[in-house]
C-alpha positions in Angstrom: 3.0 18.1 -74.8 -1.0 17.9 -75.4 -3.7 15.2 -74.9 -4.8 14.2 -77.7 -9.0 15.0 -78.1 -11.8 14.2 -80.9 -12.1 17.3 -83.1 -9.7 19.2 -85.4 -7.2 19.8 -83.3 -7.2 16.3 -81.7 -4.2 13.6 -82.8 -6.8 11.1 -83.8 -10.0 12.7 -84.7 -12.7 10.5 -84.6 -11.3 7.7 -86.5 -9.6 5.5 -84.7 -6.7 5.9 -86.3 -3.1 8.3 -86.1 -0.4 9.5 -88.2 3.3 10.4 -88.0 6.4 10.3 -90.3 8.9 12.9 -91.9 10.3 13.6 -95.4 11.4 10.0 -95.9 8.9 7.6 -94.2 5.0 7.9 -93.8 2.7 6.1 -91.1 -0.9 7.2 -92.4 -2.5 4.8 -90.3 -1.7 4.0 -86.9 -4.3 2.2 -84.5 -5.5 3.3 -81.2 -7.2 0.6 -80.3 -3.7 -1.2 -80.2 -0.8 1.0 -81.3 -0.6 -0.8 -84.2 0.9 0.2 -87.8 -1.5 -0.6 -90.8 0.8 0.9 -93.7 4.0 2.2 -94.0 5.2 4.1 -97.2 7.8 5.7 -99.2 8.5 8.1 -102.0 10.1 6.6 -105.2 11.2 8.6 -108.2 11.7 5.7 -110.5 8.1 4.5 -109.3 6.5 7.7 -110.3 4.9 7.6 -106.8 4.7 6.6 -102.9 5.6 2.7 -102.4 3.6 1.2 -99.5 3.6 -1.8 -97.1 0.1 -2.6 -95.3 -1.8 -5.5 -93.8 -4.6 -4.8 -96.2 -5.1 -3.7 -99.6 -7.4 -0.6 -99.0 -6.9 2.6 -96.7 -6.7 2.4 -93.4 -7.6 -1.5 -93.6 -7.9 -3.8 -89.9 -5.1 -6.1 -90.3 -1.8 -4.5 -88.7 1.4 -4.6 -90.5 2.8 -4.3 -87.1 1.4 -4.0 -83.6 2.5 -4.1 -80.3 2.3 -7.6 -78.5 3.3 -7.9 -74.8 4.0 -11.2 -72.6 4.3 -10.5 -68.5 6.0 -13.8 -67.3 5.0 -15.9 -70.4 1.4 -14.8 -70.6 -0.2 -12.7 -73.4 -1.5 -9.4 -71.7 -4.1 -7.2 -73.8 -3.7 -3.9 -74.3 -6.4 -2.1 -74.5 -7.8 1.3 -73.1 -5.0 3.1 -74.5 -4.6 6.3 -73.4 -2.9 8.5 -76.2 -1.6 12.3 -76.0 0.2 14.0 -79.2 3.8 14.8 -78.3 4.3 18.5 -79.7 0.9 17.7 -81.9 3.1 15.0 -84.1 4.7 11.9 -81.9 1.6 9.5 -80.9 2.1 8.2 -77.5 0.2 5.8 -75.5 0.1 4.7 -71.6 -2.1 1.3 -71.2 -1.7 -0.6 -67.7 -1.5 -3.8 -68.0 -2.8 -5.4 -64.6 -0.6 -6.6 -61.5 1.1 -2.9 -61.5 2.6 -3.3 -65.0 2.5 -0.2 -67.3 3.6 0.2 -70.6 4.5 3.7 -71.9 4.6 3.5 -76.3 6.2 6.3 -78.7 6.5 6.2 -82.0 9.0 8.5 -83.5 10.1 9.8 -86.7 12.8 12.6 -86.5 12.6 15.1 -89.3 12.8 18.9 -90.2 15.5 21.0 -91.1 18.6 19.3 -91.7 17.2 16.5 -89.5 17.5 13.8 -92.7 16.6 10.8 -91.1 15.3 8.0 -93.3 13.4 6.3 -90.4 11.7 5.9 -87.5 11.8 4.6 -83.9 9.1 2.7 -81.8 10.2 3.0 -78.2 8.3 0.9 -75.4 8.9 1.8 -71.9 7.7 -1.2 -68.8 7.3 0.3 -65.4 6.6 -2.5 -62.7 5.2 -1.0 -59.7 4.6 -4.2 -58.3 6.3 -6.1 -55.2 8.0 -9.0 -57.6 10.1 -9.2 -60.4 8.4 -9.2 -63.8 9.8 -11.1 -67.4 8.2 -8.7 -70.3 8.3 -9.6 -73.7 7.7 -6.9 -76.1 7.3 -7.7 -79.8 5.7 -6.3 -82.9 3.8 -8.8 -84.4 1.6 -9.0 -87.6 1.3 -9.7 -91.6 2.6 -8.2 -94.3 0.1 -9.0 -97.2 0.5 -6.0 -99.6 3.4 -3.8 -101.8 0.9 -1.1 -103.0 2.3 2.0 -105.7 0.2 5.1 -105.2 0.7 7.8 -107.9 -3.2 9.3 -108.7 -4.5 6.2 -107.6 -3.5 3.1 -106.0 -2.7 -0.6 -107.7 -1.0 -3.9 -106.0 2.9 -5.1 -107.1 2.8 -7.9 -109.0 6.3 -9.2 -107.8 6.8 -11.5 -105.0 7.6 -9.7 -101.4 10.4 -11.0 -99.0 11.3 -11.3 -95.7 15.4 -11.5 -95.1 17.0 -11.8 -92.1 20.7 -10.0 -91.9 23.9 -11.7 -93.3 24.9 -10.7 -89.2 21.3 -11.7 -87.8 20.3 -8.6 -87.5 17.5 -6.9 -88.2 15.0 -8.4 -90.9 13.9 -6.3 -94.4 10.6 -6.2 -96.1 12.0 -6.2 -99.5 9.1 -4.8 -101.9 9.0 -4.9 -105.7 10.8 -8.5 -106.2 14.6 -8.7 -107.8 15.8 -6.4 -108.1 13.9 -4.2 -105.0 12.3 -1.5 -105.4 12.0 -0.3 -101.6 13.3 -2.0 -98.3 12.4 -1.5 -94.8 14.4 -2.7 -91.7 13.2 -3.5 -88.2 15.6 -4.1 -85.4 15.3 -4.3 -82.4 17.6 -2.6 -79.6 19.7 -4.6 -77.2 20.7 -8.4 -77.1 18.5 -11.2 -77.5 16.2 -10.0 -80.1 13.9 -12.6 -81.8 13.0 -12.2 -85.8 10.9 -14.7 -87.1 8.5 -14.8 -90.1 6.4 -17.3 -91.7 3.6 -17.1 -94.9 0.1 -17.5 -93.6 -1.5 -21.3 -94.1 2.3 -22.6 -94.2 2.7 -24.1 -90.6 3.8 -21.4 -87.8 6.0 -19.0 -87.9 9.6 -19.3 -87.1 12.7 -18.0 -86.1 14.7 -16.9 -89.2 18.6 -17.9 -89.2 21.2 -15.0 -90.3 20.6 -14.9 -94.3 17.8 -16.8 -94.1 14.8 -15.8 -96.8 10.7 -15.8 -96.2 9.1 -15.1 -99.7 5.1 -14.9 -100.6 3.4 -13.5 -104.3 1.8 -10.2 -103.5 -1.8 -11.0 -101.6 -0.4 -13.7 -99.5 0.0 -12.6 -96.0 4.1 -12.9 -94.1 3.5 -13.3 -91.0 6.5 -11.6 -89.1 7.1 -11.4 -85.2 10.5 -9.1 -84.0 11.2 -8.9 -80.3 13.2 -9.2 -77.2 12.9 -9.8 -73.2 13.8 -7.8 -70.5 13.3 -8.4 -66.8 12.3 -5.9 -64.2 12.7 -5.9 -60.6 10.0 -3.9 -58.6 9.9 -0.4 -58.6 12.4 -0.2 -61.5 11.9 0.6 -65.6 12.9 -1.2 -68.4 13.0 -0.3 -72.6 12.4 -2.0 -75.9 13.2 -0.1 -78.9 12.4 -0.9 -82.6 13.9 0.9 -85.4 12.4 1.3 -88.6 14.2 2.4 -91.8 14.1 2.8 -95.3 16.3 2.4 -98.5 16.2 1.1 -101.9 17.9 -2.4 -101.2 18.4 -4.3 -98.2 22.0 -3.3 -97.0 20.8 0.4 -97.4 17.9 -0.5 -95.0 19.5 -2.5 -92.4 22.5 0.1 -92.5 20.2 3.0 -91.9 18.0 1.3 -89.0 22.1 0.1 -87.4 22.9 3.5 -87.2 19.5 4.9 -86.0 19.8 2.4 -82.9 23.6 3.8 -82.2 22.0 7.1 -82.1 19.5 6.1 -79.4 16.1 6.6 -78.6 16.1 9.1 -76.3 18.6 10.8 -78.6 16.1 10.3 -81.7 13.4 11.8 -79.9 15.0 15.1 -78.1 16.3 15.4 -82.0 12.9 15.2 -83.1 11.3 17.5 -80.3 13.6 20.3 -81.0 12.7 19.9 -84.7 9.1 20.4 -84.0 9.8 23.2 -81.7 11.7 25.0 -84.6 8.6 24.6 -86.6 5.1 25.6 -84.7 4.0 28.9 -84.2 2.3 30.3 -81.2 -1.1 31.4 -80.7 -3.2 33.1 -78.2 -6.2 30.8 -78.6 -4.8 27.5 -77.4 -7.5 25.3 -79.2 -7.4 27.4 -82.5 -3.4 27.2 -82.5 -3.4 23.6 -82.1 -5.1 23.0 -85.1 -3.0 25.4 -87.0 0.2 23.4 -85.7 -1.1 20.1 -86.3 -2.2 21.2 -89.7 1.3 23.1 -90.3 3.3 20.2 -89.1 1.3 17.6 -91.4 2.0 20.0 -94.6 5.0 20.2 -93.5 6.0 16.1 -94.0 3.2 15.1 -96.2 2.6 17.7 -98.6 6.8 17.0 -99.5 8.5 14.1 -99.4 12.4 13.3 -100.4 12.7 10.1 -102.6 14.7 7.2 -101.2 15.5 6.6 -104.7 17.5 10.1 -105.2 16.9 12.3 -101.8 15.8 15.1 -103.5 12.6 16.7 -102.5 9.3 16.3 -104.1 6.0 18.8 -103.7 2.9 16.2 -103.9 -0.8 16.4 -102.7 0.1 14.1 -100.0 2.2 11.2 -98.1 -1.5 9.5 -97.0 -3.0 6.9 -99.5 -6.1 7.8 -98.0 -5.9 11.1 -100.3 -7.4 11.3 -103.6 -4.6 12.0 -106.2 -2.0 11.5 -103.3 1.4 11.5 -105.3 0.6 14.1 -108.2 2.0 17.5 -108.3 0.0 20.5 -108.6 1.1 24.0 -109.2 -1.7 24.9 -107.0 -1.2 22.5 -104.3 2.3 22.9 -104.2 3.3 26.5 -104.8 -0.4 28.4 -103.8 -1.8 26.2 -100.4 2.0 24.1 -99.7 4.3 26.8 -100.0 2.9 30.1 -97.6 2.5 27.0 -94.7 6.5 25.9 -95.2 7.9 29.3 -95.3 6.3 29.3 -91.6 7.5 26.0 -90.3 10.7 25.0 -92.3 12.5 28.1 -94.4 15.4 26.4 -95.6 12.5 23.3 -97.1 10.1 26.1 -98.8 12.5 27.8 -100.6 13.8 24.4 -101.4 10.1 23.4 -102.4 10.2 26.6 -104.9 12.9 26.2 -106.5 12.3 22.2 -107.2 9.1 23.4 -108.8 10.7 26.1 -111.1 13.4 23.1 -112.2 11.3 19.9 -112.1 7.7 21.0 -113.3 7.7 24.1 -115.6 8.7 22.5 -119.0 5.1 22.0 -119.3 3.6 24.7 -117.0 -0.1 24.7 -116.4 -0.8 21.0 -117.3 -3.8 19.6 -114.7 -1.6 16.8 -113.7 2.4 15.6 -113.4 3.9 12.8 -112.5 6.6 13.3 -109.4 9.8 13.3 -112.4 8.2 16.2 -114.3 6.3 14.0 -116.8 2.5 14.9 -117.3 0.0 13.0 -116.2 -3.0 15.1 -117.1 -2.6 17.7 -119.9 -5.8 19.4 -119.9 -4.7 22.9 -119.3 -5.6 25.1 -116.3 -4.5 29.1 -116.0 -3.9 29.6 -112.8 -2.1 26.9 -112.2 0.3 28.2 -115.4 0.4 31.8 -113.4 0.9 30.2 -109.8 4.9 30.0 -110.3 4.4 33.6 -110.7 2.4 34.6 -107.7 4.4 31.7 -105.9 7.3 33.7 -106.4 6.4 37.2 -105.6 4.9 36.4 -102.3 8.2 34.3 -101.3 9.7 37.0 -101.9 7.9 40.1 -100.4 7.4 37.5 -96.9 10.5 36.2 -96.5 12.5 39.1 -98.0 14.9 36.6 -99.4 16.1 38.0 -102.9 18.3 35.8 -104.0 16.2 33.4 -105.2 15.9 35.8 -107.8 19.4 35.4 -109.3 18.9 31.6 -109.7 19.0 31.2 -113.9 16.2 29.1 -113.5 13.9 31.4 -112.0 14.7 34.0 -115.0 13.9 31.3 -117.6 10.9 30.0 -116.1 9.5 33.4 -116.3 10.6 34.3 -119.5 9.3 31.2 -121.2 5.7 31.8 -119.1 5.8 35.0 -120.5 6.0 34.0 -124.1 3.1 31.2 -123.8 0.8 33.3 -122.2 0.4 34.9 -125.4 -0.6 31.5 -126.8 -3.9 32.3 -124.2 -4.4 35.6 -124.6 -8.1 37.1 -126.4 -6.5 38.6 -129.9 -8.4 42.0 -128.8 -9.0 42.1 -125.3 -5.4 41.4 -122.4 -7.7 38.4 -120.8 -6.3 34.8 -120.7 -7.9 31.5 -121.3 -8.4 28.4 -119.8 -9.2 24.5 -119.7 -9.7 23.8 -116.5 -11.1 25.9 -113.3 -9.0 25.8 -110.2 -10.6 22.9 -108.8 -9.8 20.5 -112.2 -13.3 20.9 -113.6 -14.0 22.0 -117.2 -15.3 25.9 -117.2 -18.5 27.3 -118.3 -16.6 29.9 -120.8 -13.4 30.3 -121.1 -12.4 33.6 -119.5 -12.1 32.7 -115.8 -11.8 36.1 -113.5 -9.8 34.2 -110.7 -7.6 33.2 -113.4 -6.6 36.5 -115.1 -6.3 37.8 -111.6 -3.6 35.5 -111.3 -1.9 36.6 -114.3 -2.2 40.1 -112.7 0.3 38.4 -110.4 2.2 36.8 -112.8 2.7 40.5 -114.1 3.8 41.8 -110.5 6.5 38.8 -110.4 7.8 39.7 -114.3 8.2 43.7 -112.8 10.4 41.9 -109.7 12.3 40.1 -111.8 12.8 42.7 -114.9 12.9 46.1 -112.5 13.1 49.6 -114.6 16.3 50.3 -115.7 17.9 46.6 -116.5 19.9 46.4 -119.5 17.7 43.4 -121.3 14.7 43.2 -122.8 11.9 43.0 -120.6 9.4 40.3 -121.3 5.7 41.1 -123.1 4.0 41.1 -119.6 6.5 43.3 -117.5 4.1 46.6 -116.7 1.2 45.3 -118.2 -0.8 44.6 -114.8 -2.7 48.0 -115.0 -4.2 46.5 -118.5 -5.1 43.5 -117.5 -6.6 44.9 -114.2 -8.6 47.4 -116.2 -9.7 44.3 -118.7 -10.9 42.2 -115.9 -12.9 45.2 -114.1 -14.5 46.2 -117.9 -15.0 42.2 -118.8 -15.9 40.1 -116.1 -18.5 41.9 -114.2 -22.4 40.7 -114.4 -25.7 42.6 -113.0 -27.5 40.2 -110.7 -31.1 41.5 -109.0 -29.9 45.2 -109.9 -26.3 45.1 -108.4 -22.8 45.2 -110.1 -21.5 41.3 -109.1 -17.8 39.6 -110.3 -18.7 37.1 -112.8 -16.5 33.8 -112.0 -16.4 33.3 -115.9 -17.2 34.7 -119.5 -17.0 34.4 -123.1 -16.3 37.8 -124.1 -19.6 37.3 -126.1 -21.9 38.4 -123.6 -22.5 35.5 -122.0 -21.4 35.3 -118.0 -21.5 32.4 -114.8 -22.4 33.6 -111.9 -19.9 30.8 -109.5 -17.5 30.5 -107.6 -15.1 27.3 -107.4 -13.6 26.9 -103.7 -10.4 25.8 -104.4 -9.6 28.9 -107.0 -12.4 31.9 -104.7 -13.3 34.8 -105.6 -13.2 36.0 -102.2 -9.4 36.1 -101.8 -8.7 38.9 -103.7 -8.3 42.0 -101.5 -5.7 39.4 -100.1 -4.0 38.9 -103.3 -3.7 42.7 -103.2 -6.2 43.3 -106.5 -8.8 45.3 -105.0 -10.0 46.3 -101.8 -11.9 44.9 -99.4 -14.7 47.6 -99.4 -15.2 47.9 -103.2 -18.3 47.8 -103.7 -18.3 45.0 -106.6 -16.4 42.4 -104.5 -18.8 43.3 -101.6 -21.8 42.6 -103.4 -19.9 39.5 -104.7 -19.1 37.9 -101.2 -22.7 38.7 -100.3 -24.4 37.1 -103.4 -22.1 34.1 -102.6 -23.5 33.9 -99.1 -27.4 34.6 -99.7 -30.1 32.2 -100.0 -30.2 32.5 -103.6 -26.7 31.2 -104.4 -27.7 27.6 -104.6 -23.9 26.5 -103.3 -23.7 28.3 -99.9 -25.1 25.6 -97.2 -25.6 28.7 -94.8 -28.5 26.6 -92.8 -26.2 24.0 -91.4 -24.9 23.6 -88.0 -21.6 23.8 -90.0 -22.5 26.5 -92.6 -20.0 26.6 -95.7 -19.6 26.8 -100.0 -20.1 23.8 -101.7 -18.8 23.1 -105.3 -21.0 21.3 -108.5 -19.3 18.6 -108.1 -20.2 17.7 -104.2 -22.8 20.3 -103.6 -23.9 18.5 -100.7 -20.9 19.5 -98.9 -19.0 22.4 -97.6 -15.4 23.1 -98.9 -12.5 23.4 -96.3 -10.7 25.3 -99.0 -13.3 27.7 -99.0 -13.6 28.7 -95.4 -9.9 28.9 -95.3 -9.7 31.7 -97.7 -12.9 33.3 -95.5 -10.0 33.6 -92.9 -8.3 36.0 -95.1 -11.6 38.2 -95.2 -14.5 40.0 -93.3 -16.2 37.1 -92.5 -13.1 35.8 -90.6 -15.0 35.3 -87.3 -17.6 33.5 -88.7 -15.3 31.3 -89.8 -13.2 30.6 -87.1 -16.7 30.3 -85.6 -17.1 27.2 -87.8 -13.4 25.8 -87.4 -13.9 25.4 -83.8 -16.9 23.0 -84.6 -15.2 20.9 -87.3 -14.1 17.4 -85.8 -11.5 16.3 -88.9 -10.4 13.2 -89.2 -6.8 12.5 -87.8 -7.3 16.5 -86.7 -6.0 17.4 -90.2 -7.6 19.2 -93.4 -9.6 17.6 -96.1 -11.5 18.4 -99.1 -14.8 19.2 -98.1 -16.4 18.5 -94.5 -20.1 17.3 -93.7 -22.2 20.8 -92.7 -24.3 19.0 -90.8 -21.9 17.1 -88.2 -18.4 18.8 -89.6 -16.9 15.5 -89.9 -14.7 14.9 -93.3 -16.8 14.2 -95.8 -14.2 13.5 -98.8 -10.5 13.5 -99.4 -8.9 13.0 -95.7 -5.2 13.7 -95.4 -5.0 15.9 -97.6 -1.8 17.7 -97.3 -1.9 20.3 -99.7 -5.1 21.6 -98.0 -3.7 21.2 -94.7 -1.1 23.6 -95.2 -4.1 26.3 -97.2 -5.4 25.8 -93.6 -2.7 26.8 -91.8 -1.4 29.8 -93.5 -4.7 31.5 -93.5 -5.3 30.2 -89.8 -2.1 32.1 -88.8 -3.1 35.2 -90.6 -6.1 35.2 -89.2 -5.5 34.4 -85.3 -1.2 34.7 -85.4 0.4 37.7 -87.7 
């Protein structure tokens, strides 16, 4: 267990706010001013994206969805000076005392990992009166449910009506998002007898209890106010609990049926589950501070850079669970398969060859595309290279780390490949074996369109094709099997450029003469001694990293408190995807020089981080990047 701290490897950052969840159910935003839940989400096939409840329509917003309210013998007690520690750097727990020796002990708990397929959450509240008289403690979560948000690349309000039903039974109440029929549904009850569910919409008189059946209904930008709780009493010197569980379905039986069999389970049950999950997946360091930030990073990938629809339960690969992320529910080849995939086959085997192979069947009809919606569609055609080649580098590496073969004798696998291999010719220079592209790694349009990370990726794509089609099998190997030696010579002969009198990679060219001199961060030149293309002492790379890291590259912000390579499109700040490939390279202690200084919101990865305080500048959450940081943060400080 660790105390949560500002900085990257903190629970909170500097925000204010907290996140938990697993494959089924986000919460992106939890208060710790009050323990209280701004938005709660899902992932939905049909809906082409994550399906959200919140208190307010923008990311994190102030108004809770749900927060903790506490009575102590029928008066309203505050809580405030929360002290919060991160349960195995993923369960947010607070202790607050509440005055005339009443304490309050909060967790909220979402099991997940492994085969742990639990489509909810619990939010457990432990009272310890350590006062000479008998206390009556009434523990609610109160608040308003004024939005039903869907999140694919951006996010847009429902326009159906959301409602509040209470249980056929009595209990339990569902938010019911997405009108008749539902889209989503999420259940609250409450453990034990006695529980309270009442709900009313904002300017319609108070709120009140619901009876069994009854129904609470408001158009989408009108708050529900909602209040679920129960009462215990405690004698002196004694404990008493409240649970709340939280679940998630299509429909409302679904939900309620879920969150029934949740509470059976148990609290303390839910949560040693949930600890031994978590224990499965983080890795151990020697540099405490260093491996907290690669846990909380691996354990965020791990839940938010994949989520299982409610709609279908099978597993998606997205940029992330956290509306606060640009492009949060897109896929990615690069995101999913290049920075996703090396961090799962760390924490959670069994999900990242999972995660693969989803990729290979879902997403490869139309490989390479900037852009897809989570069922396969495309969202963004414009076409980018090495995302086309990263099912083959994907692939390879699975293979050589985990040493698992079989993947290999899945059909689709062999089809994928093969059908790469014929549309890469559609790329390829009619004289020279280069490839070209659209797009640069980071979605931008190129200078010219021979891009040297790129074709260094279908140098991969090559290795993959020889893994797949060894010398000797019976078929007919595809165009590309053997042909890395060719397109390694092409790329040394090509894409080279003479800058101040020294032999420099160029980052792209036109095969006309004409050569940038760049580097995009999400797609760097400087990992390829990792990618196994060269070595880290030839003498062209060298003079490469050192160009990229001199005065006169107008992108490297090497004057800052938090030095670090910016992009054209924010060259005002430093790229986290940058400095996590520097992990991989000789300047790896000057990086992990600059990690230690970062202070990340919610302690997890971003896009690009301010230089000059090392506070996220732009996209938060990201979790996609967050597993690019941890990878090459255990490679660097673990293997």
């Amino acid at each position: 267990m660790e105390r949560a701290a500002a900085g990257t490897g903190g629970a909170s950052g500097r925000s204010g706010w907290d996140l938990t969840g697993n494959h089924y159910i986000a919460f992106p935003a939890i208060s710790t001013e009050d323990g209280g839940i701004l938005r709660i989400n899902v992932l939905h096939r049909g809906a082409q994206g994550l399906l959200e409840w919140s208190g307010d329509a923008e990311p994190p917003g102030e108004r809770p969805l749900l927060a903790p309210e506490i009575h102590v013998d029928g008066a309203r007690r505050r809580i405030e000076a929360l002290a919060w520690e991160s349960v195995d750097r993923w369960i947010p727990r607070f202790r607050a005392d509440l005055g005339d020796g009443v304490h309050v002990q909060a967790t909220l708990c979402a099991p997940g990992g492994g085969h742990l397929l639990l489509p909810g959450a619990v939010y457990h509240f432990e009272i310890e009166n350590r006062g000479r008289s008998e206390r009556r403690i009434g523990i609610a979560l109160r608040g308003g449910w004024r939005w039903s948000r869907r999140i694919v690349a951006t996010a847009r309000p429902l326009s159906a009506t959301n409602r509040v039903f209470r249980g056929a039974d009595g209990e339990g109440i569902v938010l019911e998002l997405g009108g008749e029929p539902g889209l989503a549904a999420l259940a609250v009850v409450v453990g034990g007898d006695g529980a309270r569910y009442a709900a009313g919409v904002e300017a319609e008189g108070p709120i009140h209890d619901l009876e069994p059946g009854e129904v609470v209904d408001a158009p989408n930008g009108r708050t529900i106010e909602l209040q679920v709780g129960r009462e215990v009493v405690v004698p002196p010197g004694r404990r008493a609990s409240v649970a709340f569980y939280l679940a998630a379905a299509t429909e409302r039986d679904g939900a309620l049926a879920r969150a029934a069999a949740m509470r059976r389970t148990g609290a303390t049950e839910l949560f040693r589950l949930a600890r031994l999950a978590l224990a499965q997946m983080m890795r151990r360091t020697r540099d405490a501070a260093l491996g907290a930030v690669l846990n909380r990073n691996l354990i965020f990938c791990t839940f938010y850079a994949v989520g299982r629809a409610i709609d279908d339960d099978r597993l998606y690969p997205i940029v992330s669970r956290s509306s606060a992320a640009p492009g949060a529910a897109v896929f990615r080849e690069r995101d999913a398969l290049l920075w996703s995939l090396p961090a799962l086959q760390l924490s959670d085997p069994a999900t990242a060859r999972e995660t693969l192979i989803r990729s290979f069947e879902q997403f490869s009809h139309r490989p390479g595309a900037h852009e897809h919606y989570v069922d396969g569609g495309v969202l963004s055609p414009a076409f980018s290279l090495s995302q086309f080649c990263a099912y083959g580098e994907a692939l390879d590496r699975y293979v050589r780390e985990t040493r698992d073969e079989s993947v290999l004798d899945e059909p689709i696998v062999e089809e994928v490949l093969r059908d790469l291999d014929d549309l890469l010719l559609d790329r390829l220079h009619p004289k020279v074996l280069l490839a070209a592209t659209e797009l640069s790694p980071s979605g931008d349009p190129v200078d010219h369109p021979y891009v040297t990370y790129d074709n260094v990726l279908v140098w991969s794509l090559t290795r993959a094709l020889a893994r797949v089609w060894p010398e000797g099998r019976d078929d007919a190997p595809p165009n590309f099997t053997g042909a890395g030696e060719e397109v390694a010579s092409a790329i040394w002969r090509h894409c080279t450029a003479e800058v101040d009198g020294l032999r420099v990679l160029a980052w792209a060219i036109d095969l006309e003469g004409e050569a940038a001199i760049y580097d995009d961060p999400e797609g760097s030149l400087m990992i390829l001694p990792f990618l196994g293309f060269c070595d880290a002492d030839d003498p062209v790379w060298r003079n490469t990293v050192d160009l990229l890291h001199s005065p006169t590259y107008p992108f490297w912000l090497g004057d800052r408190p938090c030095p670090g390579l910016a992009s054209r499109r924010r060259p005002g700040a430093a790229s986290l995807p940058a400095l996590c490939v520097e992990l991989l390279g000789p300047r790896r202690d000057d990086a992990l020089d600059v990690l230690r200084r970062l202070d990340l919101e919610g302690g997890v990865a971003c896009e690009t981080y301010d230089p000059d305080t090392g506070r996220t500048a732009h996209g938060p959450h990201h979790g996609a990047a967050a597993g690019l940081l941890a990878w090459t943060l255990w490679e660097a400080i673990g293997r």
